[in-house]
C-alpha positions in Angstrom: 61.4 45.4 51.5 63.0 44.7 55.1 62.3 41.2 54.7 63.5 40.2 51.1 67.7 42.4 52.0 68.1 39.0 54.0 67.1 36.5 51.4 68.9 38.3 48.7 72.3 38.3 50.8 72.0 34.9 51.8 71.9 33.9 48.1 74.4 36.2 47.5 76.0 34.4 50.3 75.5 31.2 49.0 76.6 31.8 44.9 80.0 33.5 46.5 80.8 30.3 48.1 79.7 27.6 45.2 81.5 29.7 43.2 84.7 29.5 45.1 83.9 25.9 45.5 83.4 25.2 41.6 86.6 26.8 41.2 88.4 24.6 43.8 86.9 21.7 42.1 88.2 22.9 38.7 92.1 23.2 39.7 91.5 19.4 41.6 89.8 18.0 38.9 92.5 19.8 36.2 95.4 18.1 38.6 94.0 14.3 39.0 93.6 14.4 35.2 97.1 15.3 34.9 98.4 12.8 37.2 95.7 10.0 35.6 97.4 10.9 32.0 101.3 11.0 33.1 101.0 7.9 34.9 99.3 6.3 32.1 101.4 7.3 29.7 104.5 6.1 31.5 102.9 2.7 32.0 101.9 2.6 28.2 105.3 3.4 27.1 107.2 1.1 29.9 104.6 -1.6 28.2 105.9 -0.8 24.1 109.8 -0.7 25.4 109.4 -3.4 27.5 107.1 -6.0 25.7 107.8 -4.7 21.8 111.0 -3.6 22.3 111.1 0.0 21.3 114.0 2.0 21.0 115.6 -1.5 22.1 119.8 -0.5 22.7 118.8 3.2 22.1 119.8 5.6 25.1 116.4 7.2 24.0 115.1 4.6 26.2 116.6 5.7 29.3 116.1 9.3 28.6 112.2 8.8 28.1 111.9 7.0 31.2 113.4 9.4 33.7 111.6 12.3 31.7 107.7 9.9 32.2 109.0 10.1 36.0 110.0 13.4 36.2 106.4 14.3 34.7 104.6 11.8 37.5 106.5 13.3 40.2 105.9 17.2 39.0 102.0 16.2 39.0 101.8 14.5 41.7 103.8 17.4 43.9 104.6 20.5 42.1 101.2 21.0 40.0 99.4 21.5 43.1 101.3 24.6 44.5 101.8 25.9 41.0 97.8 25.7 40.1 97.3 26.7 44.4 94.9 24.1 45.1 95.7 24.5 48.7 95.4 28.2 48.9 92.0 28.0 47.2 90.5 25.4 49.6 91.9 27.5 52.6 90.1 30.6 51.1 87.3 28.7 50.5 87.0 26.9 53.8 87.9 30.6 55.8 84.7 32.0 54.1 82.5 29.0 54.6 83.1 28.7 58.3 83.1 32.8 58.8 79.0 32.7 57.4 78.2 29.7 58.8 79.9 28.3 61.5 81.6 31.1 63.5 78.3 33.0 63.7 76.4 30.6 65.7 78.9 29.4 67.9 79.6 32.8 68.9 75.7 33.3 69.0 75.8 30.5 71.7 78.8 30.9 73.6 80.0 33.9 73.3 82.2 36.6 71.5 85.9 34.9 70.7 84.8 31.8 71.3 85.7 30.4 68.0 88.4 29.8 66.5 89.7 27.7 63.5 93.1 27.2 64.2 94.7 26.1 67.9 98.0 24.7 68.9 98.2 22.5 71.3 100.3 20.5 73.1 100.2 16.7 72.9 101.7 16.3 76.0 98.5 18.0 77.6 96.3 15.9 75.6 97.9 12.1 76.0 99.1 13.2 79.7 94.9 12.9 81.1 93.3 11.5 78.4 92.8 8.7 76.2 94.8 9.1 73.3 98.9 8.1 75.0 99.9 6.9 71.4 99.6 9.9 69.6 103.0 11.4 68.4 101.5 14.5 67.0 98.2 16.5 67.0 96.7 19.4 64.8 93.5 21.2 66.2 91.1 23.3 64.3 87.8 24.8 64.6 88.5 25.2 68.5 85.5 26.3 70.8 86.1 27.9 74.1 83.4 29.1 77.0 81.2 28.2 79.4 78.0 26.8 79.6 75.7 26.3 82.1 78.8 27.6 84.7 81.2 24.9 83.5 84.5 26.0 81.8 85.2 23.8 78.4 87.6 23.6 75.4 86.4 21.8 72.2 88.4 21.6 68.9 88.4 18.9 66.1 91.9 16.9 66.3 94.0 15.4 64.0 96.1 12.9 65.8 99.0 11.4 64.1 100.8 7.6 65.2 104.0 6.9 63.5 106.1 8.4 60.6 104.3 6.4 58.0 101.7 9.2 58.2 98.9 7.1 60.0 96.4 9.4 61.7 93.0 9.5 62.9 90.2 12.2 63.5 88.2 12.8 66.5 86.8 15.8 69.0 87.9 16.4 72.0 85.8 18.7 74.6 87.6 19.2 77.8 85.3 20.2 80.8 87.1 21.9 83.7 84.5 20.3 86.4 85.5 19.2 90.4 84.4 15.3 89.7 84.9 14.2 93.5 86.9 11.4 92.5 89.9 10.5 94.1 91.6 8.0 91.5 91.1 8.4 87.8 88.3 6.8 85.7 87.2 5.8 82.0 84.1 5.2 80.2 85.0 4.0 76.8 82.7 2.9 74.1 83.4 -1.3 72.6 83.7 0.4 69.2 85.7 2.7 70.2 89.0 2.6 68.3 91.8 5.0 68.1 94.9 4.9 65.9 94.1 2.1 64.0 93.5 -0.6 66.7 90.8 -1.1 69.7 91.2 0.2 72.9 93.0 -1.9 75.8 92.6 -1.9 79.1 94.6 0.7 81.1 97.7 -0.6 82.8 96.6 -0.2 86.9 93.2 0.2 86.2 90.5 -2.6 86.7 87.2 -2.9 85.0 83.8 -2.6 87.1 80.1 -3.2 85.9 77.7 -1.0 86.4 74.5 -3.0 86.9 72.8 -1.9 84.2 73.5 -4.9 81.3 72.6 -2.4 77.9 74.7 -0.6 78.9 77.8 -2.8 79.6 77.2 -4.6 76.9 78.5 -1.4 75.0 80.7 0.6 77.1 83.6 -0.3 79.2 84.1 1.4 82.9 87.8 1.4 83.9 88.4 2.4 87.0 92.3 2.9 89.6 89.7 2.2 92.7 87.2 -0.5 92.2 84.5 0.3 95.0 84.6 4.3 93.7 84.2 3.0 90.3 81.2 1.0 90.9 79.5 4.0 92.9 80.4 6.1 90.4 79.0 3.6 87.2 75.6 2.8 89.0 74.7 6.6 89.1 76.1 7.4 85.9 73.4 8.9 83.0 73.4 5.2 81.3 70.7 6.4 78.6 72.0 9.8 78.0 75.6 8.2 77.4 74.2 5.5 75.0 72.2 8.3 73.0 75.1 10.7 73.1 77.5 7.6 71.6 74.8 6.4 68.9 76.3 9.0 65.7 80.1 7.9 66.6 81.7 5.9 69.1 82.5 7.9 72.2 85.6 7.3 75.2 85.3 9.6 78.3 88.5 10.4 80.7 87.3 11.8 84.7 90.1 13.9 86.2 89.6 15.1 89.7 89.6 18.3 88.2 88.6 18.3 84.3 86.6 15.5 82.3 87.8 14.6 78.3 85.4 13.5 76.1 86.6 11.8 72.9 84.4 11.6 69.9 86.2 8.8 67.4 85.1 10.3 63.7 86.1 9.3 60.2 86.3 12.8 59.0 86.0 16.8 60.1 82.3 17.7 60.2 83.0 21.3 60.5 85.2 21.6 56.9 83.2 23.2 54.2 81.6 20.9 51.6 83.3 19.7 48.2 81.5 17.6 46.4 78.1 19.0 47.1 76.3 22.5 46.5 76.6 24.9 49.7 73.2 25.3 51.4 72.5 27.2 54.4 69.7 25.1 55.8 72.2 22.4 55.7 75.3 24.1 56.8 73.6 25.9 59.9 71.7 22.4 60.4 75.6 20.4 61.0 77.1 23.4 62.8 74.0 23.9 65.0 74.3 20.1 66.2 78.0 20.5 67.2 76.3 23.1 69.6 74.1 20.6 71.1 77.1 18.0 71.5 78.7 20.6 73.7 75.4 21.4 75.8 74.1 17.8 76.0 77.4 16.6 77.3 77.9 19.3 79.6 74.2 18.5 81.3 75.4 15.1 81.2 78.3 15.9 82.7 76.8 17.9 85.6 74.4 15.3 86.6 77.1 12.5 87.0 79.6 14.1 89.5 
């Protein structure tokens, strides 16, 4: 009997949260249809006033046209918050990562460790790192401990560019390690690109090889002192750094004091699942790698400085 409780919560588990995700579906689903029909319908009737003349010198014209636009704009803005299609995903996203993802990283790093919301301040993060352009940034599902005695802050960020509303995903673990170095240094991936254009070469800093053509064939060293950035690329984990960079392009930022690693992504890994069924094999597979990210980099990290 002890060993079928588990099984039955976990599918208990499981139905709670496709249920919660079918309904979420339901109110999106019900709201693009709206928005498909209103803006159909106001392009069919612009297309029988326009090209057959209906209501041709009527003021009913006029009237039916701002009404057609008041419809688009209601579905477009005000159906969500009426049907709470936000509120519904938050719910559903807070009870996803409270089964699945809290539990684990907590398992691994500690009590509190998690957390799914963060502020932080982009001047902290474009100060050191790699991301200068960013105007704004929104962090979630933030990780804090320490692992094999080093200090570290990861969270998933949201960075935004300019007021047109471009932005761009990535994670960010910051390592508070002593690196030894006395000017600043980069590692940064050739695919690496971050608000919607590659990366550039750092103002002040020149760009050193590292004897070892793989692997400058896909990363970049930048470094403020040339000879220390060439004694610090030769002994650098070459393989480890190409393996770690092989799901997503990867930049890394050396502080004397702290080391940023950016991971460029095209979407939140940690977000609970839409479009397909909730499994927990699955869902404890993707939150269990984020847990290796953070260990193998951190090993990485301790056998470069």
């Amino acid at each position: 009997m002890s060993n079928e409780k588990p099984v039955s919560e976990e599918m208990t588990r499981e139905q709670k949260l496709n249920k919660m995700r079918k309904d979420y579906c339901a109110v999106e689903t019900l709201w693009l249809f709206m928005c498909i029909v209103s803006l159909l319908g106001t392009f069919v009737y612009l297309f029988f006033v326009y090209k057959m003349g209906l209501f041709s010198g009527s003021p009913l014209k006029i009237i039916f046209i701002v009404v057609l636009l008041l419809l688009v704009m209601f579905c477009i803005y005000l159906l969500p918050v009426i049907l709470k299609k936000n509120k519904k995903y938050k719910m559903y996203s807070t009870e996803y990562k409270k089964a699945y993802i809290k539990p684990l990283l907590e398992e691994t790093f500690g009590e509190g460790a998690y957390s799914p919301e963060e502020k932080v301040s982009i001047k902290e993060i474009t100060e050191f790192s790699l991301l200068k352009k960013a105007k704004s940034a929104l962090a979630n599902d933030c990780v804090s401990g320490v692992y094999a005695g080093v200090p570290f802050l990861r969270y998933d960020l949201t960075l935004r560019y300019d007021k047109k509303g471009a932005t761009a995903d990535c994670v960010l673990i910051a390592s508070e390690i002593k690196t030894h170095l006395r000017e600043e240094l980069q590692i940064v991936h050739n695919q690496f690109k971050i608000g919607g254009s590659d990366y550039e070469q750092p103002e002040g800093y020149c760009k050193v090889l590292s004897g070892n053509d793989s692997f400058d064939k896909k990363f970049s060293v930048y470094a403020k002192d040339q000879d220390e950035g060439e004694k610090f690329a030769r002994k650098t984990e070459h393989n480890k750094l190409e393996k770690l960079a092989k799901k997503a392009p990867i930049a890394v930022f050396f502080d004397k004091k702290k080391v940023y690693l950016v991971i460029k992504r095209d979407k939140d890994v940690m977000e609970a699942p839409v479009y397909r069924p909730v499994k927990q094999e699955r869902c404890i597979k993707e939150a269990s790698e984020e847990v290796e990210i953070i260990k193998t980099w951190i090993s990485l990290l301790k056998d470069c400085v």
